[in-house]
N, C-alpha and C positions, 0 to 999 in steps of 0.2 A: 290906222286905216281900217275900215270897215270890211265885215266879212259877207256881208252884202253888197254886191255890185253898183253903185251910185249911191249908198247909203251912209249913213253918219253913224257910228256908234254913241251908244247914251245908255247909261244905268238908270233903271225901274228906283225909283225913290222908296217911300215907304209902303208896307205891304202889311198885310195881316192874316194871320194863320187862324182857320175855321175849323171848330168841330161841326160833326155832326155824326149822330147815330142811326146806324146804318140797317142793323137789327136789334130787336127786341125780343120780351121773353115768349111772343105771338107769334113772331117770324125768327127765330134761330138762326144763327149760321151751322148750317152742318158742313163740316168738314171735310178734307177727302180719305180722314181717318173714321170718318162715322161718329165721331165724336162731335159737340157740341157748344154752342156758347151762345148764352142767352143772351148778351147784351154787346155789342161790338160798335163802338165810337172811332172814328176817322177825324184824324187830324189834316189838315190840306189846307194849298196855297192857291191861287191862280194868278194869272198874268194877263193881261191882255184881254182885249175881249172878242164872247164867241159870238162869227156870223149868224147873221138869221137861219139859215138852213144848217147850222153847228157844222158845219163842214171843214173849219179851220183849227182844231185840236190838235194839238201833240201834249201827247201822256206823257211822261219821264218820269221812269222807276228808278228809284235810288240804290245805292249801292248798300252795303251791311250798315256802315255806322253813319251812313246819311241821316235824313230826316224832309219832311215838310216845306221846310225853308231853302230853295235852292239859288232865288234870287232875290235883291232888292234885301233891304235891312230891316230891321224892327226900332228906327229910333238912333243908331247910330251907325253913320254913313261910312262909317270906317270897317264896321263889323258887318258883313254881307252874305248871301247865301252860298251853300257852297259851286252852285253851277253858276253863279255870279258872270263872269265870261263869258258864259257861253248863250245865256236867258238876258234878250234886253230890247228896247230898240235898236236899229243895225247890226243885232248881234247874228250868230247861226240861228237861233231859233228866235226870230224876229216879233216881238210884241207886238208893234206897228200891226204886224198880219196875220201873227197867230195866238191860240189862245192858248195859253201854256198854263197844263195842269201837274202838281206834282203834291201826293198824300206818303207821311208816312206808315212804314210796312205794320202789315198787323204784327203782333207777336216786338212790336218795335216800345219805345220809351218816350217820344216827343208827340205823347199824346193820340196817339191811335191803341186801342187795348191792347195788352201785352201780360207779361209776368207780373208785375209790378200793379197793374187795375186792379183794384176791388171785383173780387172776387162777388157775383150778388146774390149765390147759396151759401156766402159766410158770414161775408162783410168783412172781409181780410183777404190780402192782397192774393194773389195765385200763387205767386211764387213758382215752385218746380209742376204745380196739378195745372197749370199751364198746359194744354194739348200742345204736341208737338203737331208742328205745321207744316205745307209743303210749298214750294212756288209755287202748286195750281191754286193753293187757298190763298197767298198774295193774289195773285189775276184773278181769282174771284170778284175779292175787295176791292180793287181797283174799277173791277166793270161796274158795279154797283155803286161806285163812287160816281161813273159816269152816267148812268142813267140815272140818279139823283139831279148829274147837273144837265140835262137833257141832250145827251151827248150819244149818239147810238153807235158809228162807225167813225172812231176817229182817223185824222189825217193819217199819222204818224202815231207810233210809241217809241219812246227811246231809251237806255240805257246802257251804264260801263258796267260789268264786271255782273257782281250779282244780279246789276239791274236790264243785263243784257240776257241773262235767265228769264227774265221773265219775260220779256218779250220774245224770246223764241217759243218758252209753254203757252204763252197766249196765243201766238198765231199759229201752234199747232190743236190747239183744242178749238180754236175758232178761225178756221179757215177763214177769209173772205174779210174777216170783225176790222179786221186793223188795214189802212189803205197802203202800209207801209211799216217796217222796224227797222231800226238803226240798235244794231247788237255790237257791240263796245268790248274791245276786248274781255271777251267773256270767255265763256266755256261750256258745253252741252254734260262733259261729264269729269268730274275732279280727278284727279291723281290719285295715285297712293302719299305723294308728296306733301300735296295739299292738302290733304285730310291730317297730315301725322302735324302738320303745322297747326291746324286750329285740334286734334287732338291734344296737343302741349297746352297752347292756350287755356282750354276750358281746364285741361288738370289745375291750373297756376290758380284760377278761380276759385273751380269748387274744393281745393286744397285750403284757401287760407281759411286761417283762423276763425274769422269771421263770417262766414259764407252760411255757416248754421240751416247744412240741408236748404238751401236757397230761399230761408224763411227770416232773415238780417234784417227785415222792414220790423219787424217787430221786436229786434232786441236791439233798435237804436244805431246800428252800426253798418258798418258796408265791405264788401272786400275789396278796398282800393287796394291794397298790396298785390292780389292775385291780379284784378283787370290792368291794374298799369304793367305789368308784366308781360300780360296777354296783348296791350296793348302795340309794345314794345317790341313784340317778336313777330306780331303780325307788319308791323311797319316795316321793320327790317325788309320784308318780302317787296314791301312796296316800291321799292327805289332798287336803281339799278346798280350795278358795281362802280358806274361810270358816275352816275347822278353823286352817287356818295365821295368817289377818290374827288369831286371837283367840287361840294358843297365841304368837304371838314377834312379831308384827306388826312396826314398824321399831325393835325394841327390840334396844340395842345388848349388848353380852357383857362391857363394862367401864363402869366411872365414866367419867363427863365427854368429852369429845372423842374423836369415832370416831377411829381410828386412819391411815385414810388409806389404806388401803394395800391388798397383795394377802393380807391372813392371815385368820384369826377376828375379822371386826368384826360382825357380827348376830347375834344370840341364832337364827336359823334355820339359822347356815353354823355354827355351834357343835352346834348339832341334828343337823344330816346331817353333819357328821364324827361325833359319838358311834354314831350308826347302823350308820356304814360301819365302825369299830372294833368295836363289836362283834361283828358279823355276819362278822366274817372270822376272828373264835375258835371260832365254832360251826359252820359251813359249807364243804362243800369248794368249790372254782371249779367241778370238772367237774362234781357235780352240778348244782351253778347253767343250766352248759350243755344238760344234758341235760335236763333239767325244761323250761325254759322253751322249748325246739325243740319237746317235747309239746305244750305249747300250742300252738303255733304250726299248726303239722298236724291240729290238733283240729277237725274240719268232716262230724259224726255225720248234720246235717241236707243237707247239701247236694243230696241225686239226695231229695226231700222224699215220692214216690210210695210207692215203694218205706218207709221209715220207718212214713209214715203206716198203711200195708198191716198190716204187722210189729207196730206195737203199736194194732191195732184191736181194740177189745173188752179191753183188760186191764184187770187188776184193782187195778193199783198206783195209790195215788194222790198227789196230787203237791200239795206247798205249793213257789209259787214268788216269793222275794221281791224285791226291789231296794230300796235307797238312794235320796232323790233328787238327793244331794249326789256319787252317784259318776260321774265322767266318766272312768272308765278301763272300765268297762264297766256303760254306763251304763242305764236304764229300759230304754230298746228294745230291748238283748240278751234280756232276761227277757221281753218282749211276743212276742216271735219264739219264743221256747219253747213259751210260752204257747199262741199260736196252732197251733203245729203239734200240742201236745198233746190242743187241744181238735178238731182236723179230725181226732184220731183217736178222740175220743170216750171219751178219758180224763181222769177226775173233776180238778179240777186247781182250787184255789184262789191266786190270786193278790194280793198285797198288793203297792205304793210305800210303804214306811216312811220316813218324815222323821227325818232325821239331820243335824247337820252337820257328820259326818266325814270324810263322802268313803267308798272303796273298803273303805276299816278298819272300818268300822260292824257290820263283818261279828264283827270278835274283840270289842268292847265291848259294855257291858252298857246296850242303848237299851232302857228300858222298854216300846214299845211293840213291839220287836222277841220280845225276850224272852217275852212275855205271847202272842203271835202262835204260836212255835215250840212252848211251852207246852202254849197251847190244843188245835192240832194233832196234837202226838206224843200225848197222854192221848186223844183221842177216838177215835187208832186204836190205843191202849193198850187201850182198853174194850172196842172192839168184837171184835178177837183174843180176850177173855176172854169175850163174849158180856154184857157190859156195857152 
């Protein structure tokens, strides 16, 4: 059934992911460290296409180990993007009607600059002299990615988790910019928790073997040992207690009598190894590093005066949801948003969606999530058309 009202669901076929260079060594990016980079290429998808008066955008910022690719396949119909679900005709964010843009992050590895780029004062990768970044220089890249494609005030921006960070620093540095944001189980400012979680992670990283001061592109090798690790422990966070007792509960990975021992004996240590293998084909370590230190620094509400001043009176308005089932950032990150959006008297609907997958609730297809995002992007579908 369709999450559009009299509408058909149908997946977007084949797609193709576009560079383009965004700055150069005439136009720099300078940073919100005052730091610089002379050459910054953007990786990006689109869907759909944009109205004559470009009034039909929705931006979708990706989450940490996202990427570019959120729907539709490269060739094979079986392997798809990861907002697959949610980007399509009849889907929540309706190709048919909208035009759906989605780049990966700077400081990212599927082809937007990062650690990993050439370096163009070397000619060797960046590795760790990689400036540290922050979400406002993501919403930089992102705006700039839209006035590229003649986009000035999009409908909507949306994202879960990291990528609902960034739609909250954008429609706070740019009041009015955005017609709309959809903030995804996210958070304004991380834990002591959360930080000690992706602090373990990078130790597992830049611990192994291999990692050679995060300069490995040139001795041939990689820290898969540390990132699948990191991998592994970040996952854990992702799924709920509940998702997990019902997906592997103490079910064992062989016939008849556990094995005893220190290897693969539960169908859940059989789980996070496949995780962590995979995720160490598609992902570099430094980005992993540099991603997750943005979170960490991410604290848009903190001096809350000043904020609330800033987006008084705007016009953007804002769905903001949560999981009940996620304890990595959990109901009360989204409450604190909440609050502070409505002390500034911005339109702001809020829903706790029942899930029980935990953190991940955000990439599957929970029907009452779905029908929620739905509902929202089409009403301010309409009213941009005077609907």
């Amino acid at each position: 059934m369709s999450a559009v009202p009299g509408g058909v669901e149908r997946s977007l076929g084949l797609v193709e992911t576009r560079r383009v260079a965004l700055w150069d060594e005439r136009d720099p990016l300078v940073l919100e460290s005052g730091e610089q980079l002379e050459f910054v290429e953007v990786a990006y998808e689109t869907y759909g296409e944009l109205d004559a008066d470009a009034s039909n955008c929705v931006y979708v910022c990706h989450a940490l180990t996202g990427d570019a690719h959120a729907a539709g396949h490269h060739g094979d119909p079986a392997r798809r993007g990861w907002w697959d679900n949610l980007i399509g005709p009849g889907k929540p964010l309706d190709t048919d009607r909208l035009y759906v843009v989605c780049a990966n992050l700077l400081g990212g590895c599927q082809g937007t600059t990062g650690p990993s780029s050439i370096d163009p004062r070397t000619g060797k990768p960046y590795g760790l002299r990689f400036p540290l970044c922050t979400v406002r220089d993501l919403v930089t890249v992102h705006r700039r990615l839209l006035a590229h494609l003649g986009v000035e005030r999009p409908l909507a921006a949306i994202g879960g988790s990291v990528g609902g960070m960034q739609v909250l620093q954008w429609a706070i540095d740019h009041p009015d910019e955005l017609g709309s944001g959809l903030v995804i189980c996210a958070s304004a400012r991380l834990t002591a928790q959360n930080i000690a979680f992706s602090a373990v992670a990078r130790a597992a990283i830049m611990e192994d073997e291999n990692f050679h001061g995060g300069d490995y592109y040139e001795h041939g090798v990689r820290p898969d040992s540390g990132l699948s690790l990191a991998r592994r422990i970040a996952h854990i966070t992702y799924l709920s207690e509940e998702s997990m007792r019902a997906k592997f509960g103490r079910r064992l990975q062989h016939d008849g009598e556990p094995l005893r021992g220190f290897g693969i004996d539960f169908a859940v240590e059989s789980y996070l190894e496949y995780q962590g293998e995979s995720f160490v084909n598609r992902f570099d370590a430094n980005s992993y590093l540099y991603l997750t230190r943005v979170m960490d620094y991410f604290d848009p509400l903190g001096d809350v005066a000043p904020v609330i001043e800033r987006l008084h009176g705007s016009r953007t308005r804002f769905l903001v949801l949560s999981f009940d089932t996620d304890w990595r950032f959990p109901t009360e990150h989204s409450r604190e948003i909440v609050r502070i959006l409505t002390a500034a008297r911005i339109p702001v609907t809020f829903r706790e969606i029942e899930s029980p997958h935990g953190h991940d609730s955000f990439l599957l297809p929970v029907p009452e999530y779905h029908r929620t995002v739905a509902a929202f992007v089409e009403r301010q579908r309409l009213e941009a058309v005077g609907g």
